[in-house]
N, C-alpha and C positions, 0 to 999 in steps of 0.2 A: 541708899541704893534705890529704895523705889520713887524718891525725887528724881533721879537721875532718868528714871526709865521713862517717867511722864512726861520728863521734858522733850525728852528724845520722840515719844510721837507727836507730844505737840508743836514740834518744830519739824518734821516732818509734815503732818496734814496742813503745817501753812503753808510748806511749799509747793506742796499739791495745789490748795485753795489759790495761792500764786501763780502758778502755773499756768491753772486753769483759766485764770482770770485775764490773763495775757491776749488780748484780740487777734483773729488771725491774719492774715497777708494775703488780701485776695489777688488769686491769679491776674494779671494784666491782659483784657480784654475790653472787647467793644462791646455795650450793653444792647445797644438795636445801632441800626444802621436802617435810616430811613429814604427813599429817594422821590423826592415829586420831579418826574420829568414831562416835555413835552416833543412830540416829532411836528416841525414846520412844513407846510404842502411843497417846499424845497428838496426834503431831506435831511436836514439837519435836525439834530438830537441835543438837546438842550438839560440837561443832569446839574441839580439841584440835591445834595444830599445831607442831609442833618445827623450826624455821626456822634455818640454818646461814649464817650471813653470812660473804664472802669479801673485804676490806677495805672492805666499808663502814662509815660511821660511826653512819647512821640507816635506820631502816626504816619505811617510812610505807605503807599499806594503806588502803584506801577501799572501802570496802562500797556494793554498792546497797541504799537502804532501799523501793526503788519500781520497778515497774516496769508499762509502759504494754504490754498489750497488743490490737495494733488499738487504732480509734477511740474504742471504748467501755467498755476495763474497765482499771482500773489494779489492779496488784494490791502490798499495802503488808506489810513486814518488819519484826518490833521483834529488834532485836539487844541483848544484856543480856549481865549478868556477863561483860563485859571484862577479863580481869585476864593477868598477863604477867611472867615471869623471865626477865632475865639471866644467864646462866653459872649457875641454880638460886637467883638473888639474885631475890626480890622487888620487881618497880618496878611505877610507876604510868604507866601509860600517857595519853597525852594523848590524849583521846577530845574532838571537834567535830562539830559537824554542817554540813555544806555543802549546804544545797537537800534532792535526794531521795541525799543521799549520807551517809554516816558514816567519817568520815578517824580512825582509830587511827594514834598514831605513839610511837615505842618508840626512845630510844635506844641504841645497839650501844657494844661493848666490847668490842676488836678482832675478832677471829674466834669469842667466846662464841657458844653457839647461844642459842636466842630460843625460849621458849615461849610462845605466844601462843593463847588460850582465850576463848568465847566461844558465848552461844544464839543460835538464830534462831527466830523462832516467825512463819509465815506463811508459811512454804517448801512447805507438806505442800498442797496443791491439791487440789479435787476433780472428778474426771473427769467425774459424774454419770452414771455406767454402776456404781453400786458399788466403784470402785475409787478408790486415794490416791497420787497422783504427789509424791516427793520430790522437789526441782528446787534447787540451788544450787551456786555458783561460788564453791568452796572455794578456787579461785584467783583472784584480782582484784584491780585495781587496784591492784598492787603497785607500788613505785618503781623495782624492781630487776629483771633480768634473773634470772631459775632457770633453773639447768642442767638437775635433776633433779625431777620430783613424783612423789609417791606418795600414796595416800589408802586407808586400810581402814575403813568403815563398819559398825558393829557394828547389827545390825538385830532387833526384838525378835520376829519370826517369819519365814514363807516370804513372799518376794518373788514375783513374775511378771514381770518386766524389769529391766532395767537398762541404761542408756547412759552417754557419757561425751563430751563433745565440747571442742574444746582449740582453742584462737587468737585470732582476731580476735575481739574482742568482739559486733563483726555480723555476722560469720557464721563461726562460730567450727565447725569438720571435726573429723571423728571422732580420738576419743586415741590414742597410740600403741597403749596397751592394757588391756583389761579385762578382770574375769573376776568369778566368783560362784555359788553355788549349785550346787558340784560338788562331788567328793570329796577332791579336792584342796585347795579353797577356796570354802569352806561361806559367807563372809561378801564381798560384795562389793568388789573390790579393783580402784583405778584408778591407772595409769602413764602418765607423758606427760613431754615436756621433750625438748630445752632451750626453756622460753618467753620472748619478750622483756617488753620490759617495759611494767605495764597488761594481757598480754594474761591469756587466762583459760581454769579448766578447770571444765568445768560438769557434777557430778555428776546422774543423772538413775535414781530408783528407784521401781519401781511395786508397791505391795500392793494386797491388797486391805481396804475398809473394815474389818471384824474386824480385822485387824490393825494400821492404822494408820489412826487418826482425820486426817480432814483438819481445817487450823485455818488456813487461809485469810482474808487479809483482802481483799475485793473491794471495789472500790468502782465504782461501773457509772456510765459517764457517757452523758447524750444523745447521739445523732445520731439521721438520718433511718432508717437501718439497723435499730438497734437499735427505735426507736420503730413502723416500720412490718414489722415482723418476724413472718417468714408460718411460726415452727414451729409447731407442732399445737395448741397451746392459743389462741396469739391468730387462729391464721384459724379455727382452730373455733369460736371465740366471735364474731366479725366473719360468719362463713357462717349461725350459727347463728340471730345475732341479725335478720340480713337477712332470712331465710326465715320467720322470727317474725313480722317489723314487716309483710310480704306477705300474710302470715296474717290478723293482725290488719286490714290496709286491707282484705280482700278483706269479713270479718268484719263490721266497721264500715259498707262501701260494699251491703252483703247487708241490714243492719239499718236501716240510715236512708237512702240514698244509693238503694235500689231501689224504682221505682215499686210500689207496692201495687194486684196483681194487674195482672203485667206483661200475661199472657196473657189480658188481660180481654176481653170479644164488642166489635166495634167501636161507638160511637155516634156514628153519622152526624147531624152539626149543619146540613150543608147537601150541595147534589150536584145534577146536572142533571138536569131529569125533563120525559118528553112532553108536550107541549104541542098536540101535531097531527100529521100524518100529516108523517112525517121532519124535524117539529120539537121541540126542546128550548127549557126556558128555566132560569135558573141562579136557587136559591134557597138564602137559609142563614137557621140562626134569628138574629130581629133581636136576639139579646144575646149574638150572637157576632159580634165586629167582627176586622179583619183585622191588629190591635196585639195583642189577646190572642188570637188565632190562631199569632202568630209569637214571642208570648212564650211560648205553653206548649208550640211546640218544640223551640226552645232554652236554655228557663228564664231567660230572661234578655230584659231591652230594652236592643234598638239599631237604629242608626241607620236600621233598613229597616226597623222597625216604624214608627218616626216617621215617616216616607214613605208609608209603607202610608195609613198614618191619612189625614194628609196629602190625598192624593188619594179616600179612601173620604170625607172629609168634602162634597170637590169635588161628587165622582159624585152623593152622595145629598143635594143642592141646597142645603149650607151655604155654599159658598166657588164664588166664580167664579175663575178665573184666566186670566187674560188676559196673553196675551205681547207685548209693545210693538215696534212697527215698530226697529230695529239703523239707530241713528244712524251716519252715513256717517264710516268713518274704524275704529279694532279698540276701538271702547266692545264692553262684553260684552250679552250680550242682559238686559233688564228684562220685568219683567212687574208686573202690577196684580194684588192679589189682594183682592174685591171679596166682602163679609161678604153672607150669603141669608140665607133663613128658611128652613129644614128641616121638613119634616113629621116626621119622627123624632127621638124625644127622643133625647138626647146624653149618653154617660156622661159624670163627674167629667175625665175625661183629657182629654177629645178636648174639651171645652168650656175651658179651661185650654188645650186647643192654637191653639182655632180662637181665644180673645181676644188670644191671642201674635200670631196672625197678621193680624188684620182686626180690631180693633175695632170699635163700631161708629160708622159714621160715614162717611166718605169712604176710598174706595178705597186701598188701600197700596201704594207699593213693596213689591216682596220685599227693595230692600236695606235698608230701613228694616227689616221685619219681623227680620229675622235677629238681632240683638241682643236683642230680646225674647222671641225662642221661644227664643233659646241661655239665655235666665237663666230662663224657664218650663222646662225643658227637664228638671228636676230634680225639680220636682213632678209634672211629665207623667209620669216613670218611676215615681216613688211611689205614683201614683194608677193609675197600670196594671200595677203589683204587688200592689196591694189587690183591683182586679179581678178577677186570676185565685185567687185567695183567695176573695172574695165569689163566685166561680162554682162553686166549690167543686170546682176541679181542683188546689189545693194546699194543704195541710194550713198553711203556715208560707210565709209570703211567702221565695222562691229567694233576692232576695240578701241575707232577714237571715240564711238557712242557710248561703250560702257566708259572708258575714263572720265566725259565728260558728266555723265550722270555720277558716278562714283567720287568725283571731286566736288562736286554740289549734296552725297551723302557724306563725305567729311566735312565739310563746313555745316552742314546741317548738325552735325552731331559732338563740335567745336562748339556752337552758340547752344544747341538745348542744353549740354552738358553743364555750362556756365550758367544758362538762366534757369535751370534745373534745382543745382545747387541753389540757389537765392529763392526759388520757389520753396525747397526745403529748408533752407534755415529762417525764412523770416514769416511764412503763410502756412497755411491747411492744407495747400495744394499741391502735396509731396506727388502724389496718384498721378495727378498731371504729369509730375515732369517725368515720372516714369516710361508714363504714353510718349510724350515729346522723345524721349531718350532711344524710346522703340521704334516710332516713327523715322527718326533720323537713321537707326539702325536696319529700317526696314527699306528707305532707301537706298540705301545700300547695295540692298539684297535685289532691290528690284531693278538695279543700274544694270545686273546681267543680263537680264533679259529683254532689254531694251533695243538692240539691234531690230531692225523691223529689215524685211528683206523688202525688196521689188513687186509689182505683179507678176515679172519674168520669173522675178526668184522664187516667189511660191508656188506657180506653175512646174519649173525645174523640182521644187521639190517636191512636189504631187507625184511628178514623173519618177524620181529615184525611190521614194514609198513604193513605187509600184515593182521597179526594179529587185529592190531587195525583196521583195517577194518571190520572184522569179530566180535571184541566186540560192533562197534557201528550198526550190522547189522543183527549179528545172532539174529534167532528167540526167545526168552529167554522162549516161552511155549514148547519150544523141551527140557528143561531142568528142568521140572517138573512132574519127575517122584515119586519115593518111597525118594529118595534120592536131593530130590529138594534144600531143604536150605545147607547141605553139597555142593553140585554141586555150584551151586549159591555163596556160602560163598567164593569157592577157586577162582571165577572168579575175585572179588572184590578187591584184593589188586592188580591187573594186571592191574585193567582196571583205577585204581587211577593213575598209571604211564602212561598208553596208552591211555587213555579218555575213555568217556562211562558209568563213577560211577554211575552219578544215574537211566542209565537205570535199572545195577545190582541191586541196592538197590529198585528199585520200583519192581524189579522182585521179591526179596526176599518178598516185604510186599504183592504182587499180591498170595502166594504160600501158603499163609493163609487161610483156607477155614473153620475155624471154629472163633465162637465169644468170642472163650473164653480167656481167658488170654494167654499172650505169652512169660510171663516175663525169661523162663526157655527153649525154643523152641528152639532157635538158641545156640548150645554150645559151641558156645565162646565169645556170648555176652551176659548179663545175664539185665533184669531190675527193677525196683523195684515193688510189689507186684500194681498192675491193669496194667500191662504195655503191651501192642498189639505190633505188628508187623507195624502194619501204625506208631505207634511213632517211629519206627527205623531212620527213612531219620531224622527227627530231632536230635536225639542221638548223630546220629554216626555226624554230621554236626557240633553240639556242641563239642564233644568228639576233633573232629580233628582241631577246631577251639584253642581249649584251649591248645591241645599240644603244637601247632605252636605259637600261641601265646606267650605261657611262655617260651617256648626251642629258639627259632629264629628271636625274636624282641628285644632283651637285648642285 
């Protein structure tokens, strides 16, 4: 029994002693990793490196050939002359390409060291202050774990910086140590380790251009950043070109766009004048009617000049209008509008207006009327743009000047738009073509204003400034004679283009001095049977609401 028990531990503590005796299996790593490089007054990066393997079999190494930085600029590496000994033996390295990668891989042979050599050309950047940043990760992507690095970079003159940064690939902290450009150590020298494995040691050297040519490959990709990019050259060119195209409208609107002798003596065409002791009576010349009144002050016809006319045809005994008794129940109001004979000839417009409206014959609806002055309604403009032409207050009928100008801002705004685009997708000069876009946009704006009138016509329009003064001023009891609502009546379609209407019209209801009906008082407007002079300001409000309404909102 106690043979039994001694043998049992002494076979026991041999397997221990056994056990123990067993060598262990070192982890597979690189024991230093050494690199003598040198940068060429080129740019080129020249990587020598002596690699000490510690039971590995293989050594595999991945290059970046690319690299993204920010949105918009990649910058690209050509790595050459690959070449690689084992134990001072000659092989060939398997060199592949992965995407923006370069994978060198090198067979091992037990613990040989590994010399592995190699260019890089694109690493030398330029700062654009004169100076050439070296930038590469003389350690990277390795398979293996390094205990030790080391790196001496032979450089072919004086430096101004140097760094060295070591780990993680993203964001890889200062190396353990560095140094360069002393007395001790003239050429730049980097220490770091132990690193795991993939991580990286990223040598970083700055000259200056004499020394070290940069050889950068960039390649600049779109975004909004880069394309609308406010440094010096594209907003000075964007400021520049604004304050030009300013220039220029200011230029352009000087040359053709300004009245000819703005400051011209006023020519009074019509105005109130005595008639008797604290009477007036209102006169204008008979070849200024109250559509080219209202076109040449705002170079244009619309829908209040149509109106104008409209009732100055009434007034001056072409057109009757008669408002029809309001059928019981929400019918709208009608009215008859009843064709005269005028003592005064009739320009081309207003004859063209008055056949839209009343042919001859029997009496019209207005609702009938309205479809035939809306499709007159285009030659009535045409013909009272020749007008003011034939009266010789503009050089060039206003809207073939604003068309012409307004057809030269759409093509202006056809090409920036196109070369706009191309400025943003391929240059910095996004800012530009915004200016360009505004520009064309602002011709545009400026095509309306462009009608320039006459000497005659600015004078005439001096003269009707003064006018409208005189309708929203003149005393309207000076015009309340025998002859009152005639008087009164001719002010009214003047003062619709020059302001002032409803003083006119409360004048007219003021000149009423009896209780009796008035349906028939004013003869050229007529009302329906109980109808006063105070309902006039409603009438004619409705009246000119409905015109405009049906003629000029469709």
């Amino acid at each position: 029994m106690l043979v039994r028990t001694w043998a049992a531990i002494v076979l026991a503590v041999a397997g221990l002693i056994g056990f123990s005796t067993v060598p262990a299996h070192a982890a597979d790593e690189i024991a230093s990793y050494v690199v003598n490089g040198s940068v060429a007054p080129d740019g080129v990066l020249s990587v020598e490196a002596t690699i000490t393997p510690d039971g590995a079999s293989e050594l595999r190494q991945r290059f970046a050939t690319a690299l993204e930085s920010g949105r918009d600029r990649r910058y690209e590496f050509e790595i050459t002359d690959v070449a690689a000994t084992v134990g001072g033996t000659a092989v060939t390295p398997n060199v592949s390409t992965d995407g923006d990668y370069e994978l060198v891989t090198v067979p091992l042979s037990g613990n040989q060291p590994v010399r592995l050599s190699y260019k890089v050309k694109g690493a030398a950047l330029d700062n654009g202050d004169g100076t050439t940043t070296v930038s590469w990760r003389l350690l990277q992507g390795l398979n293996l774990p390094v205990r030790s690095f080391d790196a001496t970079i032979a450089v072919p003159g004086p430096f101004t910086m140097i760094d060295c940064r070591a780990g993680s690939p993203a964001a890889p902290a200062v190396c353990a140590n560095f140094t360069g450009g002393t007395h001790d150590q003239s050429e730049p020298a980097f220490h770091d380790g132990p690193r795991g494995a993939g991580e990286v040691v990223q040598v970083v050297i700055r000259f200056p251009n004499s020394v070290v040519k940069p050889n950068q490959d960039l390649e600049r990709r779109w975004t909004l950043d880069h394309a609308f990019s406010v440094s010096p050259l594209p907003l000075g060119a964007a400021v520049g070109t604004g304050l030009l195209g300013a220039l220029f409208f200011w230029l352009m609107h000087r040359r053709f766009g300004r009245d000819d002798g703005p400051q011209a003596d006023p020519i009074m065409v019509g105005g109130f004048r005595p008639v008797g002791d604290g009477q007036s009576a209102f006169r204008m010349d008979e070849d200024v009617r109250p559509g080219q009144v209202g076109t040449l002050v705002d170079e244009r016809v619309d829908p209040v000049d149509i109106t104008a006319t409209m009732l100055d045809l009434a007034v001056h005994g072409h057109l009757l209008i008669t408002e029809m008794p309001r059928d019981p129940g929400f019918k709208p109001t009608e009215w008859l509008l009843t064709r005269r004979t005028g003592v005064d000839a009739l320009r081309p417009y207003e004859r063209t207006l008055l056949d839209a409206l009343a042919p001859e014959g029997e009496a019209q609806p207005l609702h009938d009327a309205i479809g035939r002055v809306r499709e007159a309604s285009h030659q009535v403009q045409d013909e009272l743009y020749a007008e003011v032409v034939h009266q010789g207050w503009f050089a060039v009928r206003p809207d073939s000047t604003r068309t012409t100008w307004a057809r030269a801002g759409w093509i202006a705004l056809v090409l920036t738009l196109i070369g706009g685009a191309l400025l943003i997708a391929f240059t910095e000069f996004g800012l530009l073509a915004l200016v360009l876009v505004a520009l064309a946009l602002g011709l545009m704006f400026v095509a309306q204003a462009m009608p320039a009138r006459t000497a005659k016509g600015a004078g005439v329009l001096q003269g009707l400034g003064i006018l409208r003064g005189q309708l929203l001023t003149q005393p309207i009891e000076e015009m309340q004679g025998g002859r009152a609502y005639a008087e009164l009546s001719r002010v009214l379609p003047y003062a619709v283009v020059l302001g002032g209407t409803q003083r006119w019209i409360d004048g007219l209801v003021a000149a009423d001095d009896d209780e009796a009906e008035d349906s028939e008082d004013l003869d050229w407007y007529h009302g329906p049977a109980g109808w006063h002079l105070r309902d006039l300001p409603g009438s004619l409000s409705n009246f000119v609401r409905t015109i405009q309404g049906e003629l000029f909102t469709r």
